[in-house]
C-alpha positions in Angstrom: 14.8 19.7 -4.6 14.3 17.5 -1.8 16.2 16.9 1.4 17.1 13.2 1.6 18.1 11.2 4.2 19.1 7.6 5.1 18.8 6.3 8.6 20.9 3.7 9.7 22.6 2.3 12.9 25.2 -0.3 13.4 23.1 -2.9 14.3 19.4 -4.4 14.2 17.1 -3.2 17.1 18.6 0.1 18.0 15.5 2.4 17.1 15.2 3.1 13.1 12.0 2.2 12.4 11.2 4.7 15.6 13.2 7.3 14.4 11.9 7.1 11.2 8.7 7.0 11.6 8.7 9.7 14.5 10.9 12.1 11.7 8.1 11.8 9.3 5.3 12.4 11.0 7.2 15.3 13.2 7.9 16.7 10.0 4.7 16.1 7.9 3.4 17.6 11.1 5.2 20.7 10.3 3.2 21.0 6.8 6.1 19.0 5.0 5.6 16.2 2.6 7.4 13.4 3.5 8.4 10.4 1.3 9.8 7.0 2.4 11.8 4.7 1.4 13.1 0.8 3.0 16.7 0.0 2.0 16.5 -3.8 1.7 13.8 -6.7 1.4 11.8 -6.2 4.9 8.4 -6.2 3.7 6.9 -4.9 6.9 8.5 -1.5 7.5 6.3 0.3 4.2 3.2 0.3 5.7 4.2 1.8 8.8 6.2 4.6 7.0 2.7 5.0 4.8 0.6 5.4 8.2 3.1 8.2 9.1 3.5 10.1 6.2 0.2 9.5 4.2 2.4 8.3 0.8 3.1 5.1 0.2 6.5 3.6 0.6 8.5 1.1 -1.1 11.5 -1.0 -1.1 14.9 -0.6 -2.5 17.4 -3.3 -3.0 20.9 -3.1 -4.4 21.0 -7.0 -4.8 17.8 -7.4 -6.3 17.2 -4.3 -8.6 20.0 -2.6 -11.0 20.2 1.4 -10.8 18.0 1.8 -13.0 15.1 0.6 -11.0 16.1 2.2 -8.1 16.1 5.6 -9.6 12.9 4.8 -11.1 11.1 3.5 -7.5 12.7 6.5 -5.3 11.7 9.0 -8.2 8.3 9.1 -6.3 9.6 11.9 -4.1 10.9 14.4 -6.5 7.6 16.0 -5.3 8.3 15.6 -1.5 10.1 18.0 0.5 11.9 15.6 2.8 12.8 12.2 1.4 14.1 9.1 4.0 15.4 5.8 3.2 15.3 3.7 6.2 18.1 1.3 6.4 17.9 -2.7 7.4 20.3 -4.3 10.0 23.5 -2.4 9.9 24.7 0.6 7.8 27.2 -2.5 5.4 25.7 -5.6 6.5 24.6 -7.5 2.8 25.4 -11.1 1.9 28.8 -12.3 0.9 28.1 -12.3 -3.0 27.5 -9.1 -5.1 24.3 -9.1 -6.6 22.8 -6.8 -9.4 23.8 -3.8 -7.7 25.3 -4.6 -4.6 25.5 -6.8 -2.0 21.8 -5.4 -0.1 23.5 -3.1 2.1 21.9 -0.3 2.8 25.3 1.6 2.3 24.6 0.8 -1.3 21.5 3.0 -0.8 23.1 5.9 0.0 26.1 6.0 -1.7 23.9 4.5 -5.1 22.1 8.0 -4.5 24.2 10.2 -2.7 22.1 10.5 0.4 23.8 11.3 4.1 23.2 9.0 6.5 21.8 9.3 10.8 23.3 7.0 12.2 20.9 6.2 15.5 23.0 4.9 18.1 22.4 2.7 21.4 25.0 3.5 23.5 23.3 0.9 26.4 26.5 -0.5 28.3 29.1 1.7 26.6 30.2 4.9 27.0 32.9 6.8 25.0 33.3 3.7 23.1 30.0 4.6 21.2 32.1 7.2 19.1 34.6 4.8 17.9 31.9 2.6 16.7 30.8 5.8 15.0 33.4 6.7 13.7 34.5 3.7 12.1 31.2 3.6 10.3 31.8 7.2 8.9 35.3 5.9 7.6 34.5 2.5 6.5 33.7 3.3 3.3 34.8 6.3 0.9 31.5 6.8 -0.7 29.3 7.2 2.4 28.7 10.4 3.9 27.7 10.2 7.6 25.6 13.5 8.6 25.4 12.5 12.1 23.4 10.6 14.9 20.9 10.3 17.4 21.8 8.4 20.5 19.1 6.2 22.1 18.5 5.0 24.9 20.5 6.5 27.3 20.8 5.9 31.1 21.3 9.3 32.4 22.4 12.9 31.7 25.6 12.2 32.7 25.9 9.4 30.7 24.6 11.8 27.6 27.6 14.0 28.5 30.1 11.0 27.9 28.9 9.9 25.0 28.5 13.2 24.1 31.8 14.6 24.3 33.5 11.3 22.9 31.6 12.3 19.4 32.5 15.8 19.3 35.7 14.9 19.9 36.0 12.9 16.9 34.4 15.4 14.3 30.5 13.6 14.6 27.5 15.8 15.1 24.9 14.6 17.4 21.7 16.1 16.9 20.1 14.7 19.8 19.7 11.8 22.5 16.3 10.2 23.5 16.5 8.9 27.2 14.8 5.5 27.6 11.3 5.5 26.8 9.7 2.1 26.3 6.1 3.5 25.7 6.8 4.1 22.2 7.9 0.3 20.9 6.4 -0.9 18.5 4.5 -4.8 18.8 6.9 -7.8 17.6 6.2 -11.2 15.7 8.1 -13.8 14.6 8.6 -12.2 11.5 9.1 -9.1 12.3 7.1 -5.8 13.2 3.3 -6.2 13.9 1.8 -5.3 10.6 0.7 -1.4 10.5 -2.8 -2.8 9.7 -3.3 -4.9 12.3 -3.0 -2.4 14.9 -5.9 -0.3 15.5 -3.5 2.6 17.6 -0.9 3.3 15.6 -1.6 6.5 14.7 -1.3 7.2 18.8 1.9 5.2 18.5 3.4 7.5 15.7 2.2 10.3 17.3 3.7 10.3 20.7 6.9 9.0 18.8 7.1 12.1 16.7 6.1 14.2 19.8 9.0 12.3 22.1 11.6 12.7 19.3 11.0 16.5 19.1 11.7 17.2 22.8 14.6 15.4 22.2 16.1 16.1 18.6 16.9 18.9 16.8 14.4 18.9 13.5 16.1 21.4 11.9 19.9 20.4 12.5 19.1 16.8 11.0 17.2 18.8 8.2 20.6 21.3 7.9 22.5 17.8 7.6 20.5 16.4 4.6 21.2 16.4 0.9 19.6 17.8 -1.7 18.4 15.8 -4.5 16.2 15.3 -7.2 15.6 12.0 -9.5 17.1 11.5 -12.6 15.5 10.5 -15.9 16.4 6.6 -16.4 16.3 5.0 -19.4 13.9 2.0 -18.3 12.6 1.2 -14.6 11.2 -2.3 -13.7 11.8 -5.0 -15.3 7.9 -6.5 -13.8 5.4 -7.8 -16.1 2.1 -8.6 -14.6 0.5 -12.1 -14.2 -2.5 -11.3 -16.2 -4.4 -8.7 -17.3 -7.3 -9.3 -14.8 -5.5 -10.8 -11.5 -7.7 -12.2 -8.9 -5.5 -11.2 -5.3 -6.4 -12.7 -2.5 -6.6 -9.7 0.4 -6.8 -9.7 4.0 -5.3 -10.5 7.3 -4.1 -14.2 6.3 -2.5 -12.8 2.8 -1.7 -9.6 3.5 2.3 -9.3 2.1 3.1 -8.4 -1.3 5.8 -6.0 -2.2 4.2 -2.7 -3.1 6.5 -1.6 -6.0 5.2 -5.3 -7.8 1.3 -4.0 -7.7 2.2 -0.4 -8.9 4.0 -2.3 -11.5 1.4 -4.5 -12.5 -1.3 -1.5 -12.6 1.4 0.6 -14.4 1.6 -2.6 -17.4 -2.2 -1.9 -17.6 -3.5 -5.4 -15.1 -6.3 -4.9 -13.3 -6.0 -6.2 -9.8 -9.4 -7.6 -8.4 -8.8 -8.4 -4.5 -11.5 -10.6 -2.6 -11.0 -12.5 1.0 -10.2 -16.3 1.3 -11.0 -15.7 5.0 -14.5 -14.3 4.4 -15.2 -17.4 2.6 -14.4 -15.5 -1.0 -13.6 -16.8 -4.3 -11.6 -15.3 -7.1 -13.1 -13.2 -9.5 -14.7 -15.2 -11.8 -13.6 -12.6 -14.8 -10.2 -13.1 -13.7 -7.5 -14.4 -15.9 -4.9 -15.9 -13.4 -5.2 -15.6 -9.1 -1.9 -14.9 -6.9 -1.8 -15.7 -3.1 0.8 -14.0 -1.4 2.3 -14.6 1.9 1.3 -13.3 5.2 0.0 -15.2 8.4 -2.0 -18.4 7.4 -0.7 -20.3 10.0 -2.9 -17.5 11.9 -5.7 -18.2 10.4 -5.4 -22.0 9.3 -8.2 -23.1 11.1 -10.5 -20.7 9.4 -9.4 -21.2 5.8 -9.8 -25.3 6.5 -13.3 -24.2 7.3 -14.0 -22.0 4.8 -15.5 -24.9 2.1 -16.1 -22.1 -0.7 -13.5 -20.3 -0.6 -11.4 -23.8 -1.3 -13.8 -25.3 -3.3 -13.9 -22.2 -5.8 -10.0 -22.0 -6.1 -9.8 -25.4 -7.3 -12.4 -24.4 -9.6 -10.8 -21.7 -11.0 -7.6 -23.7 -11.1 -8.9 -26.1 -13.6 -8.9 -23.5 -16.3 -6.6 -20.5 -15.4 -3.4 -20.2 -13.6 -3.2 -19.8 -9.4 0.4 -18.6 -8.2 0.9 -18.6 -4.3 4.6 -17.2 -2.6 5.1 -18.5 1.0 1.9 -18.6 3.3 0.0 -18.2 -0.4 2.1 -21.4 -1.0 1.3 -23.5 1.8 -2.1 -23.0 1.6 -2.2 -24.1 -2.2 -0.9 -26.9 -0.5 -2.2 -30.6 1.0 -1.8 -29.5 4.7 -0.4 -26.9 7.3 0.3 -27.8 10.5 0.1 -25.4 13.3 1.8 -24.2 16.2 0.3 -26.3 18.7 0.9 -29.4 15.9 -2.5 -29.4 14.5 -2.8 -30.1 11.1 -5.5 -28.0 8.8 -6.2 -28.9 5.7 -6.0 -26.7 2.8 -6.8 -26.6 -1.1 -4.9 -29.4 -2.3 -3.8 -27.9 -5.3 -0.2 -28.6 -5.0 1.2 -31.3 -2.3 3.2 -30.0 -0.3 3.1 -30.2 4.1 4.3 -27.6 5.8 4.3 -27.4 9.7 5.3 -24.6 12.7 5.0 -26.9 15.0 8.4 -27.6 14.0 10.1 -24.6 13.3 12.6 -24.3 11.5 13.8 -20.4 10.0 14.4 -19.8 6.2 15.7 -16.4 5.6 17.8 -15.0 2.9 17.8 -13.8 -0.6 16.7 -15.8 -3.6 17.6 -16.7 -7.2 15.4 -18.7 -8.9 15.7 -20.1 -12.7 12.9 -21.3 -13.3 12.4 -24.9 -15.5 8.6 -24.0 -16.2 6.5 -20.7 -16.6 4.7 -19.2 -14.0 2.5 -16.6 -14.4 4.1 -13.4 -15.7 7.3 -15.3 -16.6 8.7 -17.8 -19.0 11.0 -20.8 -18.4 14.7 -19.8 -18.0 13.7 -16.1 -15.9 16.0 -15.5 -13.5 13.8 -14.1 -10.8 15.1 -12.2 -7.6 13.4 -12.9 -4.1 13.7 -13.1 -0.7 12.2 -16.1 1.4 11.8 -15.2 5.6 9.7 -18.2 7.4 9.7 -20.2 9.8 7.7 -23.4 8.5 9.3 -27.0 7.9 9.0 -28.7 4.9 7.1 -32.3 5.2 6.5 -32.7 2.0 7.3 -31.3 -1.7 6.5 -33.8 -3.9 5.3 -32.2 -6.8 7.3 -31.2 -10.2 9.9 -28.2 -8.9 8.9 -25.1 -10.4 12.5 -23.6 -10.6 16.2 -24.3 -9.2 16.6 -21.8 -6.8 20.2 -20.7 -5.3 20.7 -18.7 -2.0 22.8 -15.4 -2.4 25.9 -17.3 -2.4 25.3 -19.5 -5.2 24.6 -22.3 -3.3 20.9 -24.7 -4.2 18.4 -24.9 -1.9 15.6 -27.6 -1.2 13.0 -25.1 -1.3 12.6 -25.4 -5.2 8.7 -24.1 -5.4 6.1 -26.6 -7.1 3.7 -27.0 -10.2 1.0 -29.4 -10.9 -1.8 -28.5 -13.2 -1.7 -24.6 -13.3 -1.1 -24.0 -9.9 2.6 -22.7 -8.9 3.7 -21.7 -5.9 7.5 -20.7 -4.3 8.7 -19.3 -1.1 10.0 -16.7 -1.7 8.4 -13.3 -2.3 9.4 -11.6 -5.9 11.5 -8.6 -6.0 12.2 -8.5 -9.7 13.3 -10.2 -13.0 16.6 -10.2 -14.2 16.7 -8.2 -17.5 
């Protein structure tokens, strides 16, 4: 059996990713093996917890994926010793409307699975008042079981001792409290984290995390706290069907997102996935049967892949016979034209029409339902498919057939419908799963 964990806090930007990934390689470090886990859509978060632990982590996501295929994803570490979920935003933040299993809190998570929960807390500006906000989140919901917390960035010893005393006052164990120590943050972007693959120290980074957090937690209380568990057998896991048999991927810095759980599912259905480089000036497999762009950075990069005649040449080539899907940056660059930062406009492939721009931003952010009123690959018209759309891009232009009606988590439509001409497709959001 393993010892599972959530980590949560009651806000973004309080530490988890640190604490997580500092856990995981302090105990992996220790001869453990140590399996992750990210509550919610963030599609960032995995490949850091992969650089730590050496296993690669996936995402779980009570509005998006049914029980079912939670227990099937987090049955990856019945073989681990130490299993953590990291949570997103705050321990019950979700949307407003339930979806298949919940509303995307990662509360869901852990009461969905039974795990107990670190809270890490930032007790910046606050003193004894910290423990309230702890306790409340201990008692906020029946089925949640806190284990205990971390404090964070603290001014001082003496500070430490209020806070301190405040939790053990009101029942709450604290395993430890890092002072401030700003050597140890990690990059930021727009969109998030840095990707793990984009930065050539983070080994050293998740290193002198795990070293810091040592000096400063104790391993083995937080390990004392955990539950033990081991995966059920479910009936049926995924409800993913790959996009072809032979999928042309495009792979590198430019498309770099997909969610990991949709490859191992496609591989799993018996696809072969056959990456090559749009920005070295690749083209898609000519064996393939079907080629998927997913998102990442274009706008990074838009220059280049304007530049890049045979890499754009060949995909409209191959789009005259087979189907091209592209989610969000794969999107806009199936389209007529992005726009950069600095309001130069690149073009790209053509092969939808749609003009997207940062130069005026504009964020999109939230989950995504999408019936769709014409297949794309891997599914037929009327699938409900479950996504999540983060950008920051304006629509100019959208002028081709929609692919799909799409609502927001409340039920409400949204403009950004996705597009088909020919046999190119392409949405904005980033698939999670189908609804069964």
């Amino acid at each position: 059996m393993a010892a599972s964990l959530v980590i949560s806090a009651p806000a973004s930007g309080v530490g988890k990713t640190t604490l997580t990934l500092a856990l995981a390689r302090a105990w992996r470090n220790r001869g453990l093996n140590v399996q992750c886990f990210k509550s919610g859509p963030d599609y960032i978060d995995p490949a850091f917890h992969a650089a730590a632990t050496g296993r690669a982590s996936v995402n779980v996501d009570s509005w998006a994926m049914d029980r079912s295929a939670v227990a099937h994803l987090v049955s990856r570490g019945g073989n681990a010793d130490v299993v953590l979920a990291e949570g997103s935003m705050g321990l019950f933040d979700g949307v407003a409307a339930r979806g298949v299993s919940g509303t995307g809190a990662t509360a869901d998570i852990a009461e969905m699975l039974g795990w107990p929960v670190v809270l890490v807390i930032d007790p910046s500006g606050q003193a004894q008042t910290a423990a309230a906000i702890a306790a409340g989140l201990r008692d906020y919901r029946a089925g949640v079981r806190l284990g205990g917390v971390v404090l964070n960035r603290v001014a001082s010893p003496r500070h430490e001792d209020l806070v301190r005393r405040a939790l053990n006052e009101a029942g709450i164990k604290v395993f430890g409290a890092l002072p401030r120590h700003a050597e140890i943050s990690l990059p930021k972007r727009h969109l998030g984290l840095v990707q793990a693959e984009e930065q050539a120290e983070i080994g050293k980074l998740i290193d002198e995390a795990a070293r810091f957090v040592a000096e400063h937690v104790d391993l083995d209380a937080v390990l004392h706290s955990a539950g033990k568990w081991s995966p059920q057998a479910v009936a049926n896991g995924l409800n993913v069907r790959p996009p072809g048999q032979r999928i042309a991927l495009a792979r590198d810095a430019a498309f770099s997102f997909v969610y990991p759980h949709m490859l191992e599912a496609w591989r799993a259905a018996g696809a072969e996935i056959v990456p090559f480089s749009p920005l070295a000036d690749e083209v898609p497999d000519a064996s393939a049967d079907v080629c998927w762009l997913p998102g990442g950075y274009p706008e990074l990069h838009a220059g280049k892949i304007a530049g890049n005649a045979r890499f754009r040449s060949g995909l409209r080539a191959f789009a005259e016979t087979r189907p091209v899907h592209g989610e969000c940056g794969g999107y806009m660059v199936l389209g007529a034209g992005l726009t950069d930062a600095d309001g130069i406009r690149h073009e790209m492939t053509g092969l939808l029409g749609l003009e997207t721009s940062f130069a005026k931003r504009r964020m999109h952010l939230g989950y995504r339902l999408a019936e769709l009123a014409a297949p794309m690959p891997g599914h037929k018209p009327g699938a409900r498919l479950r996504g999540h759309e983060f950008h920051y891009s304006t629509i100019l232009a959208q002028p081709d057939t929609p692919l799909a009606i799409v609502h927001d988590a409340t039920g409400a439509v949204i403009a950004e419908t996705g597009s088909r001409r020919g046999h190119a497709t392409g949405t904005f959001f980033h698939l999670i799963a189908e609804d069964r």
